[in-house]
Structures are given as structure tokens and as C-alpha cells.
FIKOLZA-1660 file (N, C-alpha, C; in steps of 0.1 Angstrom, whole numbers, plus 5000, padded with zeros to 4 digits):
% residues 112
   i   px   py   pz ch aa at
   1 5008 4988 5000  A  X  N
   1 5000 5000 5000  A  X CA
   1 5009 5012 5000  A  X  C
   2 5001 5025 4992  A  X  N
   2 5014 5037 4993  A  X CA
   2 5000 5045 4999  A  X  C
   3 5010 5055 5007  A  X  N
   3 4999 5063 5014  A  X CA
   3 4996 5079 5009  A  X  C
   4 4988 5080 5011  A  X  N
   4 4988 5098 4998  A  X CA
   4 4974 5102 5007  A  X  C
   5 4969 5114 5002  A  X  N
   5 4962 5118 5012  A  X CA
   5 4945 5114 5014  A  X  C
   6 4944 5110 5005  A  X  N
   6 4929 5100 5011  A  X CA
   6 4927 5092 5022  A  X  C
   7 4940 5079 5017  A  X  N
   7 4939 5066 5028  A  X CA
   7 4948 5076 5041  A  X  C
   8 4958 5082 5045  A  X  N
   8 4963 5090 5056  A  X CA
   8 4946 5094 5062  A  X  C
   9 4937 5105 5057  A  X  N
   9 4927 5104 5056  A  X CA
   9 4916 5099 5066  A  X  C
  10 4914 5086 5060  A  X  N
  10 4911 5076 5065  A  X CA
  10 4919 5071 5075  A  X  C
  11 4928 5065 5075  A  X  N
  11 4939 5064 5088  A  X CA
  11 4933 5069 5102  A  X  C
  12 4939 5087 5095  A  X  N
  12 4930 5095 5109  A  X CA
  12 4917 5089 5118  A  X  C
  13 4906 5084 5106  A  X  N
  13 4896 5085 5110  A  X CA
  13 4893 5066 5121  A  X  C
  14 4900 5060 5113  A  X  N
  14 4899 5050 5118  A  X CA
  14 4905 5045 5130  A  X  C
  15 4920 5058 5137  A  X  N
  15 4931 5057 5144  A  X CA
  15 4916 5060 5156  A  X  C
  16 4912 5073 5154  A  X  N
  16 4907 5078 5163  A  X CA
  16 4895 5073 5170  A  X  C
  17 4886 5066 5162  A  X  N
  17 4874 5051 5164  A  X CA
  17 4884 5044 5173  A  X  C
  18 4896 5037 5168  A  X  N
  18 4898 5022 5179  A  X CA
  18 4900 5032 5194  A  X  C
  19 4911 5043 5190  A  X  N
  19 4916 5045 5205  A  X CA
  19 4903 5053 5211  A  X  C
  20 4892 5054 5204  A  X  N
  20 4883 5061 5216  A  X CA
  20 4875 5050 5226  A  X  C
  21 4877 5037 5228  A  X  N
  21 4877 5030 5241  A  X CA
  21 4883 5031 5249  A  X  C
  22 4902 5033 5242  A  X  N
  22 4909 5035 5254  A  X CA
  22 4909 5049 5258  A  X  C
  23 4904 5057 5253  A  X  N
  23 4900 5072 5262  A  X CA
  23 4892 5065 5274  A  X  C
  24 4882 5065 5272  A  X  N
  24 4874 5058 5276  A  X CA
  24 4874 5050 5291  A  X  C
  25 4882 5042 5289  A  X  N
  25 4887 5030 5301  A  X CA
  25 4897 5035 5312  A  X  C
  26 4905 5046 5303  A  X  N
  26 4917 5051 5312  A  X CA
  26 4912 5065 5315  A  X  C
  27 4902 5071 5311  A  X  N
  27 4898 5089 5312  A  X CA
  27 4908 5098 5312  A  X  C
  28 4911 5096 5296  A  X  N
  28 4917 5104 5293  A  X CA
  28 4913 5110 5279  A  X  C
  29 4917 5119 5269  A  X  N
  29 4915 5126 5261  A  X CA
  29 4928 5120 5251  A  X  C
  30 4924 5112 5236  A  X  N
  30 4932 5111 5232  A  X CA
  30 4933 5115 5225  A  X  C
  31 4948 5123 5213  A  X  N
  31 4943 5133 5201  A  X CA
  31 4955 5128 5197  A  X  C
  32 4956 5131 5179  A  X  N
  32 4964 5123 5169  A  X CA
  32 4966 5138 5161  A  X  C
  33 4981 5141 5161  A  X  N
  33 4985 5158 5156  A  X CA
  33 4988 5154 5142  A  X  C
  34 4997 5165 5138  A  X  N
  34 4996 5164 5122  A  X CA
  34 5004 5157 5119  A  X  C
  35 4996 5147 5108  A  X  N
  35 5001 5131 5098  A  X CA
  35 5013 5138 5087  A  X  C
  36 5022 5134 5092  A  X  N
  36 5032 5136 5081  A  X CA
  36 5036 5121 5073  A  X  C
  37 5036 5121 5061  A  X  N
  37 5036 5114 5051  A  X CA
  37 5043 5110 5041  A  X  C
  38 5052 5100 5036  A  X  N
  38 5054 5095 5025  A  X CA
  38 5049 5085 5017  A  X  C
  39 5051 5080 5005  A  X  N
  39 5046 5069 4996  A  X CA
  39 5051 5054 5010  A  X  C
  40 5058 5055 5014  A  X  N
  40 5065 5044 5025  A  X CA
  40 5056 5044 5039  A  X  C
  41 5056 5053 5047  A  X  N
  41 5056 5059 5056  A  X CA
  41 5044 5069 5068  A  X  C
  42 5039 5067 5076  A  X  N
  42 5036 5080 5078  A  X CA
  42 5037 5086 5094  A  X  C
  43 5040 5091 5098  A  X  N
  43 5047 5098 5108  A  X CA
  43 5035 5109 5121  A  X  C
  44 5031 5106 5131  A  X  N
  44 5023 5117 5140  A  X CA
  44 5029 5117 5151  A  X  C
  45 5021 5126 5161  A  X  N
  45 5022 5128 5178  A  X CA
  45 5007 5127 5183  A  X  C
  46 5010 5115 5192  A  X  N
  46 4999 5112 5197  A  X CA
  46 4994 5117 5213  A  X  C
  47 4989 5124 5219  A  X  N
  47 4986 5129 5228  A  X CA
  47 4976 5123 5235  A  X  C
  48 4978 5119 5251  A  X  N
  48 4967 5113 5260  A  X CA
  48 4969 5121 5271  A  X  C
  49 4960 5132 5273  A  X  N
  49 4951 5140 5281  A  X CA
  49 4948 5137 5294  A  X  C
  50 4949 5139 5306  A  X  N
  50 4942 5131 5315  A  X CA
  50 4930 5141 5319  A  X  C
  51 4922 5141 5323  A  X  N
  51 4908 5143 5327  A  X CA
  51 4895 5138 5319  A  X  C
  52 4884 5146 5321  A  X  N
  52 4870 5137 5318  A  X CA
  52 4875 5135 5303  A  X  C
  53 4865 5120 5299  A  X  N
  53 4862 5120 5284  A  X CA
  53 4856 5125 5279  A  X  C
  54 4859 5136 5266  A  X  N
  54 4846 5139 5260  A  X CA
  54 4851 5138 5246  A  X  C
  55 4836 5137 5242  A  X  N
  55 4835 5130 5224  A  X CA
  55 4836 5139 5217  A  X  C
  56 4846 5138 5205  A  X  N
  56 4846 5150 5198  A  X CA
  56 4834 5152 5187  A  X  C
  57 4830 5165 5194  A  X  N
  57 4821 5168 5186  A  X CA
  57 4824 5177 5174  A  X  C
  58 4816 5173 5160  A  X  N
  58 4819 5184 5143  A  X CA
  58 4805 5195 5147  A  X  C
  59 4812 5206 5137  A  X  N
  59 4796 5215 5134  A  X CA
  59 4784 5208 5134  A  X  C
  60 4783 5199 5127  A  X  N
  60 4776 5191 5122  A  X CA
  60 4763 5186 5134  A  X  C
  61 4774 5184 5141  A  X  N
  61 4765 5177 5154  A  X CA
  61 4755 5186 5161  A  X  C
  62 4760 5201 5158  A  X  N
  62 4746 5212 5168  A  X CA
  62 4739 5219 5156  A  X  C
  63 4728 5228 5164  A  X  N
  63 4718 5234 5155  A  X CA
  63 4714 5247 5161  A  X  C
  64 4709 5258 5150  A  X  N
  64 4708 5266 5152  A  X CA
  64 4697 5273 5168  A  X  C
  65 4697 5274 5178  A  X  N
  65 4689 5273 5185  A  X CA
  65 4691 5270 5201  A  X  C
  66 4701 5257 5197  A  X  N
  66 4706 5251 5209  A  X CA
  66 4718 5259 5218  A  X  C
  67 4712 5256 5229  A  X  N
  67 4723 5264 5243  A  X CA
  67 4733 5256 5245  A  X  C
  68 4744 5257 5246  A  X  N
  68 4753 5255 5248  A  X CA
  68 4769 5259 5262  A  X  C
  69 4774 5253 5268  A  X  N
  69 4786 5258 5275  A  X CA
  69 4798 5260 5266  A  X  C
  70 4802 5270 5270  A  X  N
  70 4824 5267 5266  A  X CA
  70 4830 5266 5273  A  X  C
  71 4838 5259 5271  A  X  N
  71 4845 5247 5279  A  X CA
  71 4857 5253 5276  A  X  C
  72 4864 5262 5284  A  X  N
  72 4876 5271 5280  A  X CA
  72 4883 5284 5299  A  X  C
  73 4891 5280 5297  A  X  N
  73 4898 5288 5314  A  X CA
  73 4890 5306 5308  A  X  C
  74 4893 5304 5299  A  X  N
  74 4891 5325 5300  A  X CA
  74 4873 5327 5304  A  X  C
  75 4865 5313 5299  A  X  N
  75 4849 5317 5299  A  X CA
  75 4846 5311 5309  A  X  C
  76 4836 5317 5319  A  X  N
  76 4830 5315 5335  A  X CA
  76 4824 5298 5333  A  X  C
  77 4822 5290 5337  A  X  N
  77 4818 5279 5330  A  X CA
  77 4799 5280 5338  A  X  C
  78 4796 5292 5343  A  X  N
  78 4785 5291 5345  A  X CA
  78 4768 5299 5333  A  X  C
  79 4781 5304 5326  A  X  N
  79 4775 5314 5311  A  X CA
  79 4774 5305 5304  A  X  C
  80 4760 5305 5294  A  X  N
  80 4755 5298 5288  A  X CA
  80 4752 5310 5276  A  X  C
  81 4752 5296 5261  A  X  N
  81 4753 5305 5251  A  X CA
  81 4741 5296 5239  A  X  C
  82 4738 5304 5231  A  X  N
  82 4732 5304 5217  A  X CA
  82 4739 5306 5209  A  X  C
  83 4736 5291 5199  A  X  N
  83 4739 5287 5188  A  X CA
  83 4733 5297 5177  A  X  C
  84 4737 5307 5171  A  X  N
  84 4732 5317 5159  A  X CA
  84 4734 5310 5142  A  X  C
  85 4745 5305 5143  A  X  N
  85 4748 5299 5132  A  X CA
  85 4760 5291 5131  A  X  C
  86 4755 5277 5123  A  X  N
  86 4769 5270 5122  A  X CA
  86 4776 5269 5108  A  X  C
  87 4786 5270 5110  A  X  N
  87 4794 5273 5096  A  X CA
  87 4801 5258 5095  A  X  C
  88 4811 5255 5084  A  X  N
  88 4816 5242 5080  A  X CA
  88 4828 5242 5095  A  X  C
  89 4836 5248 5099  A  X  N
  89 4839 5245 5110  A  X CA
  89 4841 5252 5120  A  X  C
  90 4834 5266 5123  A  X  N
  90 4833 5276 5136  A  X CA
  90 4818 5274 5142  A  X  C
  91 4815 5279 5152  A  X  N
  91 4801 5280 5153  A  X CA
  91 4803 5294 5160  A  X  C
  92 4791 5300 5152  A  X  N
  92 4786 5316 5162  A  X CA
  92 4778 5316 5171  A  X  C
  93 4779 5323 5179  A  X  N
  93 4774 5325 5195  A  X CA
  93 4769 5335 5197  A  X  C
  94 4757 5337 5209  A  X  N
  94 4753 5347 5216  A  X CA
  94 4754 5343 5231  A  X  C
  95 4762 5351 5240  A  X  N
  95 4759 5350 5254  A  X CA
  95 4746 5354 5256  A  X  C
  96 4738 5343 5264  A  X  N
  96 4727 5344 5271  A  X CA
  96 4729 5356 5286  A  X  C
  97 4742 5353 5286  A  X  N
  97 4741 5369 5297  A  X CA
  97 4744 5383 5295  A  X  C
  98 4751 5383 5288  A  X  N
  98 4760 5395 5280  A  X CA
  98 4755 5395 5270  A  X  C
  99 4748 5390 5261  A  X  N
  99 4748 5396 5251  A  X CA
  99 4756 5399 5236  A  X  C
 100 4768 5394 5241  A  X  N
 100 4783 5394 5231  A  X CA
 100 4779 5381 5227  A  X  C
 101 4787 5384 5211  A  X  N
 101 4786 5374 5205  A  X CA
 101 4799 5368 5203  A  X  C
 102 4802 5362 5195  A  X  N
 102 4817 5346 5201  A  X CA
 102 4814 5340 5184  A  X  C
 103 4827 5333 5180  A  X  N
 103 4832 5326 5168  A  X CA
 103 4837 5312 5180  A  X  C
 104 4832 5298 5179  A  X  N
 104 4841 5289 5186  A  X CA
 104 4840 5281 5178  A  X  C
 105 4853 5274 5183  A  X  N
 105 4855 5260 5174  A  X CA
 105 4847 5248 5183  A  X  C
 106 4841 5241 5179  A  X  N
 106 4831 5230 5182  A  X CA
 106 4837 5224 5192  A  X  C
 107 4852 5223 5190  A  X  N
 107 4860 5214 5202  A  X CA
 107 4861 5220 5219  A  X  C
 108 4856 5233 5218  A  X  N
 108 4854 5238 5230  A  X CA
 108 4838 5240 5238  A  X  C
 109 4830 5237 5227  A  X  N
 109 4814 5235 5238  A  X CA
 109 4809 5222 5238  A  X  C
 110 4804 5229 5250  A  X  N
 110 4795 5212 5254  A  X CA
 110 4783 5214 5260  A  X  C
 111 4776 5206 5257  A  X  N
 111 4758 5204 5260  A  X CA
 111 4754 5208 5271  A  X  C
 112 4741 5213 5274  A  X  N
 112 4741 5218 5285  A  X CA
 112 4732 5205 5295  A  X  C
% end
């Protein structure tokens, strides 16, 4: 097999399926950095996180409407937000308390 950027691709996607049991079992957070690549070869950094599991969630997965937390040291984790619009991979926000609005990446909210 020679690897080029489809099957790498794929790789990703399938690395990240098996090891999310062992997130899982051991609670930790496992993430797979950037795939570097040859026709032979292919080369990452694999990262295991210790605290809660959580499932990575895509745009995909919320909707316009839905409240949400951010899951981030700068934001109070008691502020709750609205989903205004999701784009292919940011989502826009409205604080339910403030009023400001917010650009986040999906990887930082979580359900309320």
C-alpha cells in the first residue's frame, strides 16, 4: 500500500474510532497531531490528556437554537450561550448573559 492523502485520511479517521475505548477506560483525552507522510511511511504525535472523556464533537453535530457551554479557562463555565449559526467549521454564538457574541470551534462546547 502507498499512502497519499485519502487513505492517511482515512487512517485518521479510523486511528481515532479504535483509540476512543481506550480514552474511555483510562479517562483520558486522546488526540492524533499532524500526519506527516510518504509513499512508504507515515509519521504523527499522539497525545493522552488526563481528565474527563469527551466526544469529539463536528459543526455538524449542533443546530441553530441550541444552548450551549464553553468549555475554556478565559469563559465562566456558569455562562450559557446560543447557537446563531453554524458554519463548516466555527460555530457563532450569543451569550445568554451578556449579550456578546463569540466565533468557537466546536472542540470547546459542550451540552448543557
Amino acid at each position: 500500500m502507498t499512502f497519499n492523502r485519502g487513505n492517511v485520511g482515512q487512517f485518521r479517521d479510523d486511528f481515532e474510532k479504535a483509540v476512543e475505548k481506550l480514552g474511555k477506560e483510562y479517562g483520558v483525552q486522546i488526540t492524533l497531531g499532524t500526519i506527516r507522510f510518504d509513499k512508504d511511511e507515515l509519521r504523527a504525535k499522539m497525545t493522552a490528556r488526563k481528565g474527563e472523556y469527551r466526544e469529539k464533537l463536528k459543526s455538524s453535530d449542533f443546530t441553530v437554537g441550541e444552548i450551549v457551554f464553553i468549555d475554556h479557562p478565559k469563559v465562566p463555565n456558569t455562562e450559557t450561550f446560543e447557537i446563531l449559526k453554524v458554519n463548516r467549521k466555527n460555530i457563532k454564538l450569543r451569550s445568554r448573559d451578556t449579550n456578546r457574541t463569540f466565533t468557537a470551534s466546536p472542540n470547546f462546547l459542550k451540552r448543557s
